[in-house]
C-alpha positions as CSV (number, residue, x, y, z in Angstrom):
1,X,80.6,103.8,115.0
2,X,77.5,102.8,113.0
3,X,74.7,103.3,110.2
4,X,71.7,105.4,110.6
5,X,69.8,105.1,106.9
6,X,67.0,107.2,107.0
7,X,64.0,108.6,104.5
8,X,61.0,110.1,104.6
9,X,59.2,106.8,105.3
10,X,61.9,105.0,107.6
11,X,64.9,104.9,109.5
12,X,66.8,101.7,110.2
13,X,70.1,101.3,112.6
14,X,72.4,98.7,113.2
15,X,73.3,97.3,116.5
16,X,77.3,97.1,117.0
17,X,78.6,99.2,119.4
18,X,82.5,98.4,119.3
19,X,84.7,99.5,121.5
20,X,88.5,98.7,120.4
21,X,88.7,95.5,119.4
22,X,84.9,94.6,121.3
23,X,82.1,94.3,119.8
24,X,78.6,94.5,121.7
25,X,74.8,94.9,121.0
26,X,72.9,98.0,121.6
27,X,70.0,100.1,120.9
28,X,70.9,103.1,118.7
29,X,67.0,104.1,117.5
30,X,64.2,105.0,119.2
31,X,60.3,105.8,118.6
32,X,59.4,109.0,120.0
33,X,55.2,110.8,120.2
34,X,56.0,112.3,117.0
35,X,59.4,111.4,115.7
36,X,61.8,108.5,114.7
37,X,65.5,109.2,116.2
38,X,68.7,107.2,115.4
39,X,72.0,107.9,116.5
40,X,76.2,107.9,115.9
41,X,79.2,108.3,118.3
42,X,79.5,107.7,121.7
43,X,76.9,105.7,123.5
44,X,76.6,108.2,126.0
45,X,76.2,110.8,123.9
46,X,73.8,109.5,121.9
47,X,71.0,108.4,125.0
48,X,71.7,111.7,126.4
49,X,70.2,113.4,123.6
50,X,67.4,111.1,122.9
51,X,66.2,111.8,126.6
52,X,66.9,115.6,126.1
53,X,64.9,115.1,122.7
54,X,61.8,113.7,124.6
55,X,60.9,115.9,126.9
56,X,63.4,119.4,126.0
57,X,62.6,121.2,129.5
58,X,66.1,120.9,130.4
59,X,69.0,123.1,128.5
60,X,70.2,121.7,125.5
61,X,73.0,118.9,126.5
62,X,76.8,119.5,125.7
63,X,78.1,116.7,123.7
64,X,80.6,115.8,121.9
65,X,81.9,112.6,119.3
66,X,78.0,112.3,118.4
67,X,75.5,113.2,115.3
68,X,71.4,112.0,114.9
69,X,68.6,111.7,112.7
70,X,65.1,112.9,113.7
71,X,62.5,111.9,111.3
72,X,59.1,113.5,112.0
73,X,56.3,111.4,111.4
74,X,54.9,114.7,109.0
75,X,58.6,113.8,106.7
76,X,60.6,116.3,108.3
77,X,64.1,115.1,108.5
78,X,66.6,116.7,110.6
79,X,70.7,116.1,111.2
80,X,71.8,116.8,115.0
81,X,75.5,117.1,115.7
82,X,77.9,118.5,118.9
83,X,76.6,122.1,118.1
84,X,73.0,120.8,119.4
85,X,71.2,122.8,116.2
86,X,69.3,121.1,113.8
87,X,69.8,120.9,110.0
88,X,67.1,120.3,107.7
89,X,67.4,117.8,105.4
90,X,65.4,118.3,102.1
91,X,67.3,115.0,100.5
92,X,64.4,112.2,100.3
93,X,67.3,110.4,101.6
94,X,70.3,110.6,104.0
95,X,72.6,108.3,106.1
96,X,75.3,109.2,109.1
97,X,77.8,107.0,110.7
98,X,80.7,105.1,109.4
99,X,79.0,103.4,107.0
100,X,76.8,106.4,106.2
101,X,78.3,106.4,102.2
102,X,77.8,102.5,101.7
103,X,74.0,103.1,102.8
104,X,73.9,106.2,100.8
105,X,74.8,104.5,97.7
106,X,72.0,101.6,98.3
107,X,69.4,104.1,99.2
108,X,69.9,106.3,95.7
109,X,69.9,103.0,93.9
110,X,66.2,102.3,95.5
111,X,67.0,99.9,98.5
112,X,64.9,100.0,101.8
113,X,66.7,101.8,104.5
114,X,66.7,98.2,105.9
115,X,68.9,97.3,102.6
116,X,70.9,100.0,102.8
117,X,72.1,99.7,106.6
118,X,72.5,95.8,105.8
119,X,75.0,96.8,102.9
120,X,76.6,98.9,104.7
121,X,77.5,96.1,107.6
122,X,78.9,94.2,104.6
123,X,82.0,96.8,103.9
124,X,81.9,98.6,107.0
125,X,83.8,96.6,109.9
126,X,81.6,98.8,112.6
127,X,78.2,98.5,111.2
128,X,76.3,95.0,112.2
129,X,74.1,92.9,114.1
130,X,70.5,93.6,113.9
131,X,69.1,96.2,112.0
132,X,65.9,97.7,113.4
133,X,63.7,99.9,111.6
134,X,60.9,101.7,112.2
135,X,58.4,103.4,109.8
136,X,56.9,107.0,109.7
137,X,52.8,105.6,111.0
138,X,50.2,105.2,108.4
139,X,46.6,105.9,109.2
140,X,44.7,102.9,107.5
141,X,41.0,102.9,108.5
142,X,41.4,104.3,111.3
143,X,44.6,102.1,112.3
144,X,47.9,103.3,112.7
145,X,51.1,101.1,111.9
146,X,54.5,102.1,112.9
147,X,57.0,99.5,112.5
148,X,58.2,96.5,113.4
149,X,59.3,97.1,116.9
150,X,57.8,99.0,120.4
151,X,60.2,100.7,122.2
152,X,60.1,104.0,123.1
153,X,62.7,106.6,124.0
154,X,63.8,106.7,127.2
């Protein structure tokens, strides 16, 4: 599986996509206008959501094995699962995947989401590789800042 960490602020990921006893890199969170999305489950699950969440002319996917995070840059934090209907999340915090409770712990002890995914790939044998992260943009004099990486959803 993997580790989404998200708050109001942030959302990291891991890398590891593991398929039996495989192990691969992928991308599992994306940068959208007005949103952060990360993603659990199946890989094809997951990108056919985040291209359904782009654009949303089309009728909602049907998916199974799969659950998201959409962090709005206005703090809005949402949980997607197979049912395709958001949740609210009114935590400041919240974490999915199989190392959702290690991250959990680290975020309500004050780590970074960046920590908190990175502990998580310490106990959890499908959490690893890179973490990304992104960050909810902050208007500085007229400059925005976003994070540490570009890419957009597909």
């Amino acid at each position: 599986m993997t580790t989404i960490a998200c708050t109001k602020k942030s959302m990291s990921a891991d890398s590891q996509a593991t398929s039996g006893a495989s192990a691969s890199s992928t991308t599992k969170i994306f940068k959208g206008k007005d949103y952060i999305v990360g993603y659990a489950g199946t890989e094809s699950a997951g990108r056919k959501f985040v291209s359904w969440l782009k654009d949303r002319e089309t009728d909602k996917p049907s998916l199974s094995d799969f659950e998201a995070l959409v962090l709005h840059y206005d703090g809005r934090m949402e949980y997607w699962d197979d049912n395709m209907f958001p949740i609210e999340i009114r935590d400041s915090y919240y974490s999915i995947g199989s190392g959702a409770d290690f991250a959990s712990g680290a975020l309500f002890h004050g780590h970074s989401t960046e920590e908190a995914v990175k502990a998580a790939s310490k106990h959890d044998v499908y959490t690893g590789g890179r973490t990304r992260t992104y960050y909810v943009p902050v208007v500085n004099s007229g400059k925005s800042t976003t994070g540490n990486d570009d890419e957009e959803a597909d």
